[in-house]
Structure formats: C-alpha cells, structure tokens
TORLO-477442 format. One record per residue: residue in three letters; residue number from 1; x, y, z of N, C-alpha, C in turn. Coordinates in steps of 0.001 Angstrom, whole numbers. Atoms other than C-alpha are relative to their C-alpha. Layout:
BEGIN
<site Ala NUM <X Y Z> <X Y Z> <X Y Z>>
...
//
This chain:
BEGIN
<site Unk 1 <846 -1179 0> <0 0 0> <894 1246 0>>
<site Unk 2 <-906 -892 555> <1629 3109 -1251> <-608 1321 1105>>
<site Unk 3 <-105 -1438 -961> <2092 6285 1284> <-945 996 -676>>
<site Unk 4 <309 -873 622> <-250 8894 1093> <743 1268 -389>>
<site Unk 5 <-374 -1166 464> <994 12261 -1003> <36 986 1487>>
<site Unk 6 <-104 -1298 -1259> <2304 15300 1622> <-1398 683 -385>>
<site Unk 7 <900 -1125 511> <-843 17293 -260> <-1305 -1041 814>>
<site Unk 8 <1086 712 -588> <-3285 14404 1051> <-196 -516 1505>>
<site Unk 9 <-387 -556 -1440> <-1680 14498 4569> <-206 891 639>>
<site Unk 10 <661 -968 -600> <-2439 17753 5023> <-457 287 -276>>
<site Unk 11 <919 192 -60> <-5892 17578 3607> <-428 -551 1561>>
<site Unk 12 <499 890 -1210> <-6367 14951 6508> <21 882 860>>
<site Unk 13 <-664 -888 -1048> <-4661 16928 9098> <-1229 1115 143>>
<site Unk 14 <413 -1367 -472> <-6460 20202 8576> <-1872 -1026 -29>>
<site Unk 15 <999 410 -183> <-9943 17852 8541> <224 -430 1099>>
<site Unk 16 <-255 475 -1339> <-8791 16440 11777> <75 1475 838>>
<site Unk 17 <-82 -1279 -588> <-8269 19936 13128> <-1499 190 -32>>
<site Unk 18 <1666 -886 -343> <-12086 21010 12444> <-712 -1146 470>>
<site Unk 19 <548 839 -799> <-13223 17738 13436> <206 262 1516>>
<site Unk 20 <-239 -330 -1563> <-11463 18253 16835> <-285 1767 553>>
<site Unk 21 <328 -1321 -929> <-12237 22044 17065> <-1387 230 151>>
<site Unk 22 <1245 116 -409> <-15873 21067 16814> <-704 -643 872>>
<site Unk 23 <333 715 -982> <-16025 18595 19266> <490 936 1027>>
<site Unk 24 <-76 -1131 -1164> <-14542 21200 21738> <-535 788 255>>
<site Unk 25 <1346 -1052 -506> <-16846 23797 21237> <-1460 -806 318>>
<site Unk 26 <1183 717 -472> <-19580 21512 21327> <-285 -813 1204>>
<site Unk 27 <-399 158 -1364> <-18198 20212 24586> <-591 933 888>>
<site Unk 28 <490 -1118 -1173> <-18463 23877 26007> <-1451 561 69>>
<site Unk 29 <1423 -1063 -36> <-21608 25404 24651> <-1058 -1334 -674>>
<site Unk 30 <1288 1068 418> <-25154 23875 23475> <770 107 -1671>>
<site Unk 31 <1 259 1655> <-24980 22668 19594> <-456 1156 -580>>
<site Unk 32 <638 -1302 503> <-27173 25480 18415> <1020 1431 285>>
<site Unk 33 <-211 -1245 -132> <-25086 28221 19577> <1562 -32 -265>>
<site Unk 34 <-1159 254 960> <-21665 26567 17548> <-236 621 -1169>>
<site Unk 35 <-269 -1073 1174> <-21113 28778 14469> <917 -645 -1003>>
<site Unk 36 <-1466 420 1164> <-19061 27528 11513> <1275 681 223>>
<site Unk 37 <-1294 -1254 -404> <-17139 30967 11843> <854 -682 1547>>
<site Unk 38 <-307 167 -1408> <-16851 29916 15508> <1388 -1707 17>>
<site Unk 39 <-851 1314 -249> <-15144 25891 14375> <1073 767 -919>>
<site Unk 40 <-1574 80 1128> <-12806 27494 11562> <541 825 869>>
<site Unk 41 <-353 -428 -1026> <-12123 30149 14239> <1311 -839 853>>
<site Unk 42 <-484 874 -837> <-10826 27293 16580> <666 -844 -778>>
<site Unk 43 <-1103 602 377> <-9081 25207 14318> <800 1123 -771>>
<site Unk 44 <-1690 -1303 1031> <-6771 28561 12699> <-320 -616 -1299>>
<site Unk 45 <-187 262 2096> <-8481 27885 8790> <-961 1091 112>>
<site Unk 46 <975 -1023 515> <-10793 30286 6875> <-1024 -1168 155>>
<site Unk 47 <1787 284 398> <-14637 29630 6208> <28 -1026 -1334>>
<site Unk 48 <44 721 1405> <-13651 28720 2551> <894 -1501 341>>
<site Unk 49 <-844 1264 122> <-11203 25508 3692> <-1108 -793 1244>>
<site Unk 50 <1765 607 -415> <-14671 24738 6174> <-331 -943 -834>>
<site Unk 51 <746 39 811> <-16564 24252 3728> <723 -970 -1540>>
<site Unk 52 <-664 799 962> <-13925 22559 1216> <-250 -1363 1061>>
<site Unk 53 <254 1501 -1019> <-14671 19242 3944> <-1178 -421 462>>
<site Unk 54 <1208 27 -294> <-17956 20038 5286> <-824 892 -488>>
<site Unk 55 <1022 -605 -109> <-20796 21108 4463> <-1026 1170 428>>
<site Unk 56 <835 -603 -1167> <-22395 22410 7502> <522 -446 1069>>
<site Unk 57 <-538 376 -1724> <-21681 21872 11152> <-166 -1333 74>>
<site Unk 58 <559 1209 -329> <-23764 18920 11362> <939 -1162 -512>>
<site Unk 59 <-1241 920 319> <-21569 17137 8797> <1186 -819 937>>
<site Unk 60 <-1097 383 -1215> <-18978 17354 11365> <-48 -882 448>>
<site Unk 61 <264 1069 -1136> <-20864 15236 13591> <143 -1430 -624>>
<site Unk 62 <-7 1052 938> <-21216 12467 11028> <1121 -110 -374>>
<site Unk 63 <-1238 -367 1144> <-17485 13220 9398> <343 -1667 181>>
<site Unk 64 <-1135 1407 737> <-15590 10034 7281> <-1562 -960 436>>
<site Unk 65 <1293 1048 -93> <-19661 8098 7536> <-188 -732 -969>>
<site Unk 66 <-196 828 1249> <-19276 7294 3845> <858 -1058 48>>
<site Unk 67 <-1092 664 447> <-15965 5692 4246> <-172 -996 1414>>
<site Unk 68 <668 1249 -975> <-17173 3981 7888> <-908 -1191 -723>>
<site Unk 69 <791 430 736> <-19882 2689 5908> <278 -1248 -812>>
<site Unk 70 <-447 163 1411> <-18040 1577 3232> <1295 -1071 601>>
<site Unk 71 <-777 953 -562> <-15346 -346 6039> <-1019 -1414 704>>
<site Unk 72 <945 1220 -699> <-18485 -2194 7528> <-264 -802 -543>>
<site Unk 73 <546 686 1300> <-19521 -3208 4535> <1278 -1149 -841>>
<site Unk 74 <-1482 988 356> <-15791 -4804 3906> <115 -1262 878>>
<site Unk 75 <-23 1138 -1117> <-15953 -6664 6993> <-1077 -903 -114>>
<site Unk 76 <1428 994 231> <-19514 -7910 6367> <616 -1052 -1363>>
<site Unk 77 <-545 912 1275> <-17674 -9526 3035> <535 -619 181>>
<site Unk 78 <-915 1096 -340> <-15155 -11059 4762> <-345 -984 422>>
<site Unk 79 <1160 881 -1006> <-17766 -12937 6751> <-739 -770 -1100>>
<site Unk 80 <1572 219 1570> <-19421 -14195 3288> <335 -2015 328>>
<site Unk 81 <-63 1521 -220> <-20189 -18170 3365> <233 -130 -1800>>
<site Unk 82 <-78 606 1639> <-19877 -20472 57> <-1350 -396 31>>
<site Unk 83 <1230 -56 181> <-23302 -20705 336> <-1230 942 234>>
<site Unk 84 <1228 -783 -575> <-26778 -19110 712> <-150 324 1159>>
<site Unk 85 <-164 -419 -1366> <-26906 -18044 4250> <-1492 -274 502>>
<site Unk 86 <910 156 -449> <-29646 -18806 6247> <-579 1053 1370>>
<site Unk 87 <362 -999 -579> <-31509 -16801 8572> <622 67 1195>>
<site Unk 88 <-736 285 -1528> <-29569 -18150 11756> <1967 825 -464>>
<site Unk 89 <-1816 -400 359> <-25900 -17626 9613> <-55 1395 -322>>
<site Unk 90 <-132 -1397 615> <-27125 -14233 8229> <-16 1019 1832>>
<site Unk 91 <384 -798 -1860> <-27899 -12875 12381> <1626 -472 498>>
<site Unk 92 <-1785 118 -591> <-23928 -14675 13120> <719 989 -712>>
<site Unk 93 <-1117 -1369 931> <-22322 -12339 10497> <-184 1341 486>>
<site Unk 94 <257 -1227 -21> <-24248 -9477 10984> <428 351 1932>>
<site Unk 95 <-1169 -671 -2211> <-23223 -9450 15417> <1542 114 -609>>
<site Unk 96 <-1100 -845 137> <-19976 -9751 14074> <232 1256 -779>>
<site Unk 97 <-294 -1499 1060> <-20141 -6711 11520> <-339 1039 1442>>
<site Unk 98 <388 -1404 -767> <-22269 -4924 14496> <1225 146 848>>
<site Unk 99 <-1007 -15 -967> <-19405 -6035 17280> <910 917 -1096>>
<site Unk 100 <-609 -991 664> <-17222 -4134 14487> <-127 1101 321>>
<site Unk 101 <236 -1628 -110> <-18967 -1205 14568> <-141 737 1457>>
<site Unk 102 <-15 -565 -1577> <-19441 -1013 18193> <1771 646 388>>
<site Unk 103 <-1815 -175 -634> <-15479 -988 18905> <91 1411 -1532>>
<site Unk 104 <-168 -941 567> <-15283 1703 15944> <-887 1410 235>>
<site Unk 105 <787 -1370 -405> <-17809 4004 17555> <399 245 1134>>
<site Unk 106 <-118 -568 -871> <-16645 4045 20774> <1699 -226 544>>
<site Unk 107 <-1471 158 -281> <-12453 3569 20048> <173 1576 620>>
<site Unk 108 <-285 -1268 -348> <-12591 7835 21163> <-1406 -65 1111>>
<site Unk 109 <818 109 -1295> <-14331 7118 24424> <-1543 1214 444>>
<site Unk 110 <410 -1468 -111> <-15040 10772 25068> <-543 748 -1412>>
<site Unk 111 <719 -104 1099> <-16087 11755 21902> <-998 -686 -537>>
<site Unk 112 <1271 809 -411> <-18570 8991 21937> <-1351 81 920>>
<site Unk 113 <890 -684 -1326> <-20037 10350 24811> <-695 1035 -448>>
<site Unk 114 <428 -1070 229> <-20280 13794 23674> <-1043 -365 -1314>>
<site Unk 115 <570 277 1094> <-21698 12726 20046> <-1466 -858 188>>
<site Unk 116 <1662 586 -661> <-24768 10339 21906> <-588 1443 551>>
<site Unk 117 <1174 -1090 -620> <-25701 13326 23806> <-291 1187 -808>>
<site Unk 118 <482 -839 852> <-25580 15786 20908> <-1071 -808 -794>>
<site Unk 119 <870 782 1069> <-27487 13232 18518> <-1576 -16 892>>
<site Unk 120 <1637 -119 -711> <-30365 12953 21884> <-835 1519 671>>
<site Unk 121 <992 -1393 -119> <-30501 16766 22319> <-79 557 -1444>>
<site Unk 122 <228 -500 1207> <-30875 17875 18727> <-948 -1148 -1224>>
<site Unk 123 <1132 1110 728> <-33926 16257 16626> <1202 -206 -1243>>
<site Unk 124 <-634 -376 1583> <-31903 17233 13048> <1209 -708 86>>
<site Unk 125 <-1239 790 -505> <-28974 15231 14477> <-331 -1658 458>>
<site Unk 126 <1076 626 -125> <-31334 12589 15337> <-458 -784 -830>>
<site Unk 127 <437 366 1466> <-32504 12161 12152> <484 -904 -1441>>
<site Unk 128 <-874 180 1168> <-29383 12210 10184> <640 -1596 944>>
<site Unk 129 <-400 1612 -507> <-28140 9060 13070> <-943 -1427 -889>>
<site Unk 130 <962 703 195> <-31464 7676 12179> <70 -627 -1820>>
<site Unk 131 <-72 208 1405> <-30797 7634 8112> <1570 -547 90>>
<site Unk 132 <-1270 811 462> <-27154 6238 8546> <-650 -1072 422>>
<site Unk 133 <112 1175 -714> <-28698 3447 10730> <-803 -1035 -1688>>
<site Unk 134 <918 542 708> <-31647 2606 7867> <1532 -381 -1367>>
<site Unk 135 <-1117 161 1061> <-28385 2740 5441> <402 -1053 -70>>
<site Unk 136 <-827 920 -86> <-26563 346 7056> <-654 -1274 -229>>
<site Unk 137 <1103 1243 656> <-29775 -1838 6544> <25 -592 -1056>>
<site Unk 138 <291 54 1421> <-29965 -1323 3155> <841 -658 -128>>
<site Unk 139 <-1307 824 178> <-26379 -2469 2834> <401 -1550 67>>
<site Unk 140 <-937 1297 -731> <-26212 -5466 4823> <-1165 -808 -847>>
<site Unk 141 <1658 576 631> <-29972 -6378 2960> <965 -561 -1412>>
<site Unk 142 <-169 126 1287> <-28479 -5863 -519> <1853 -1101 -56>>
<site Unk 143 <-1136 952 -80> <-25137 -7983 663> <-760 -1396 -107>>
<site Unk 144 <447 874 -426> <-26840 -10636 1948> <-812 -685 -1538>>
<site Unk 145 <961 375 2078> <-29093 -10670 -1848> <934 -502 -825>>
<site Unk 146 <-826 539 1101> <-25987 -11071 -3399> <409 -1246 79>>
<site Unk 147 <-1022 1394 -1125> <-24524 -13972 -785> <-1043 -1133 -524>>
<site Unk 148 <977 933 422> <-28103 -15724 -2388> <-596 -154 681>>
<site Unk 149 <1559 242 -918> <-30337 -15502 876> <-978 232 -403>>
<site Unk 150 <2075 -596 609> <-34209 -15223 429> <-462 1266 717>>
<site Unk 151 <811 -1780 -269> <-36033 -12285 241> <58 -217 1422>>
<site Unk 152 <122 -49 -1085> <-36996 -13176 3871> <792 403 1081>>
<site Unk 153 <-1129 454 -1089> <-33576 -13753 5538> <955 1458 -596>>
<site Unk 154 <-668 -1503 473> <-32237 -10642 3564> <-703 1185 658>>
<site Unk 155 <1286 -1113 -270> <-35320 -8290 4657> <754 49 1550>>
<site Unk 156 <-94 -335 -1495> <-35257 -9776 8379> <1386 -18 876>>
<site Unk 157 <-1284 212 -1159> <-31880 -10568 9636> <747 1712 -120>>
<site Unk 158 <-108 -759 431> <-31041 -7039 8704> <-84 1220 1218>>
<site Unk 159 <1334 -882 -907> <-33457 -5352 10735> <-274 -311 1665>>
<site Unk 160 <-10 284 -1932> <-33116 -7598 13987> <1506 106 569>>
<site Unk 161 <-1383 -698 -483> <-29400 -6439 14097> <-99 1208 402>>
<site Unk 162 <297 -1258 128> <-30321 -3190 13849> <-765 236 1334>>
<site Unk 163 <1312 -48 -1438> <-33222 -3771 16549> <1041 -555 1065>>
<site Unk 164 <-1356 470 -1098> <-30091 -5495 18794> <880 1401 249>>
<site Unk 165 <-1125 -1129 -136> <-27891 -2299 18080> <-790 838 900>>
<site Unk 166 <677 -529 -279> <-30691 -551 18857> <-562 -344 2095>>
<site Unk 167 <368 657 -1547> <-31676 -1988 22186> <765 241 932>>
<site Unk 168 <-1357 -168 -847> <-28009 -2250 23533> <607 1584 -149>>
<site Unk 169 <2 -1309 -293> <-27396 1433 22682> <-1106 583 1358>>
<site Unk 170 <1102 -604 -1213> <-30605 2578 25043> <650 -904 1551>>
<site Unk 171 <-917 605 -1050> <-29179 -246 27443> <1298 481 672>>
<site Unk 172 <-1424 -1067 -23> <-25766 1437 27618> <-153 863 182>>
<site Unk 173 <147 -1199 -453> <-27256 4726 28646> <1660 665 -462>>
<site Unk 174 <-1392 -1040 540> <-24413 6392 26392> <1119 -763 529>>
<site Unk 175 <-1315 635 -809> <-21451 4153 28261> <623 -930 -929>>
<site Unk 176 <-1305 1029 1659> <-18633 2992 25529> <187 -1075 762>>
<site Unk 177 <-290 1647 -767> <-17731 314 28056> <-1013 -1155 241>>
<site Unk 178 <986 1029 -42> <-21171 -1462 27932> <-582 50 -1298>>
<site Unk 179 <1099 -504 1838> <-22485 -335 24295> <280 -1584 -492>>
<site Unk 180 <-39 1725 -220> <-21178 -4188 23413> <-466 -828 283>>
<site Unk 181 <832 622 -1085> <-21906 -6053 25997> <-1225 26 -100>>
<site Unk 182 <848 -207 464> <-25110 -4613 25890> <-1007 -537 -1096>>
<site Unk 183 <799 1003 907> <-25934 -5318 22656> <48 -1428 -461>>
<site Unk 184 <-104 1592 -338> <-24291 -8803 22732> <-1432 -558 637>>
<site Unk 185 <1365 591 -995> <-27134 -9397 25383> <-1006 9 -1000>>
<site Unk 186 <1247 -410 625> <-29927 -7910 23065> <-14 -1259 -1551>>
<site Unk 187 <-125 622 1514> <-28548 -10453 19917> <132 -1785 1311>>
<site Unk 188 <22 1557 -715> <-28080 -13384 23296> <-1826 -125 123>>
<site Unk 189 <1998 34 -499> <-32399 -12833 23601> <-98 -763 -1449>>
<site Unk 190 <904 428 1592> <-32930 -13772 19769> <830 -2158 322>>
<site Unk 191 <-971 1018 -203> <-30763 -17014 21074> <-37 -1235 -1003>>
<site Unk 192 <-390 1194 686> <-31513 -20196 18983> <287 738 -1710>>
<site Unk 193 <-406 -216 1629> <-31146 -18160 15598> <1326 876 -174>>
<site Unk 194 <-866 -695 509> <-28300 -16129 15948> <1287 -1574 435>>
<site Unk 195 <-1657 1162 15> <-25207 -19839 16236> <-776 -653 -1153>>
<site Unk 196 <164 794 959> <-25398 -21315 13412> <-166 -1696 149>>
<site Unk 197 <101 1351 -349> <-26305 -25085 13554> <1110 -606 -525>>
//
C-alpha cells in the first residue's frame, strides 16, 4: 500500500483539526449556539477551507460516515459463506459486523459520549443518526441478496441487528464500556437463531 501524497496528509490533518475544534466547542456550549465561523475560528483555517470538507456543522458530527460505511460493509464480506446463508448464519455475520462497529464508535471514548448526547438533544442530528442506521440496513440487505439468501432472511436478519444495536445502545445509557456487551445481550435474547447449527 503506497504512502499517502504530503498534499493528502495535510488535507487529513487540517480535517482532523475542524473535526477536533468542533467537538470542543460543542463540549463547552449547546450545539445550536456553535457557528461555523466559531469551528474554523478554533481550528486557525478560513470559512472557505470549512466548507472545502464540510458542508455544515452537522456534517462534522457524522465526518468520514461514507468511508465507515463503506469499512463495515468490507468486513460484512469477509464474513461471506460459500453458500446461501440462512436466517440463523445471516444474524452470526451481521453481530460480528455490528461487534465491528461497536469498537469503531466508541475507540474515542469521550467523543462517543459527547456525540450520543448531541445526537439525543438535537432532533436534526437525530434524524441524520437515524438515516445512517436505515443505510446500514440497506447495505447489509443488498449484501446478503448477493450472498443468495431469500427475500426473507435478507429483509429480516437485517433489521433484527439493527433492533439489537438498537436496544443495547438505550441499554448502555451512552457508556462505551457497555455499548457491546449490551448489545451482545440484546442479539443473546434472539438465542436459537443467531449460532449457526
């Protein structure tokens, strides 16, 4: 794998800078009363090199979701059988893809923290969690179609990961050290279909 370019280094860099100068203000003050001016401010760039990365503020909160996305979705492949998957093997892959994503959401402890409680005080933040989640559905749905499962086992195993992630997040009251665990438990309730026979 070939080194990235000095010019694509410090791309990264100065996106790592407004990533981290937005999680600090959003640390100190409510979400609403963060300013764009206020993150390029705090990381030392203009408005215009903002805006060359993000969007909008919100972005922020979401930043590199395509390319998360897009690693889950690698790992879910690696997991692929030589056969059709069944509704018990498609619920074993998908805990391990979620156990993935758990340890990649909460490897920045503290920033994990802060990012649950912005996503449960802001609806519009809320929303946009809520449309990566249905994403990751889509994804693991349209994997699973390819792997040759039935409509059924593509639709539901999908959706009761999701309802596991889902569960063990609220379980975890925001706490990176149980978000896991947690949902481990919520995928140990579905019990005879998620081990494969």
């Amino acid at each position: 794998m070939s080194r990235p370019t000095l010019r694509a280094r410090n791309q990264q860099r100065a996106r790592d800078e407004i990533i981290a100068a937005a999680y600090e203000l959003f640390s100190e003050r409510d979400y609403a009363d963060v300013t764009v001016a206020d993150i390029a401010d705090r990381a030392k760039v203009g408005r215009t090199t903002f805006f060359r990365y993000f969007g909008d503020k919100q972005e922020v909160i979401f930043a590199g979701e395509e390319e998360w996305l897009d690693g889950v979705a690698r790992h879910h492949r690696e997991l692929r059988l030589d056969h059709p998957p069944s509704l018990a093997e498609a619920l074993a892959m998908l805990r391990g893809t979620t156990e993935a994503i758990c340890a990649s959401a909460t490897q920045d402890t503290a920033r994990y923290v802060l990012r649950a409680r912005l996503i449960a005080e802001n609806p519009e933040l809320g929303d946009r969690a809520a449309r990566k989640q249905r994403r990751f559905a889509e994804l693991m749905a349209e994997d699973l179609r390819e792997q040759g499962a039935s409509a059924d086992t593509a639709a539901l195993a999908p959706q009761l990961a999701l309802a596991c992630y889902k569960t063990g997040h609220e379980l975890a009251a925001n706490d990176p050290n149980t978000l896991w665990p947690s949902v481990a438990a919520a995928f140990d309730q579905l019990g005879f279909v998620t081990t494969p026979a």
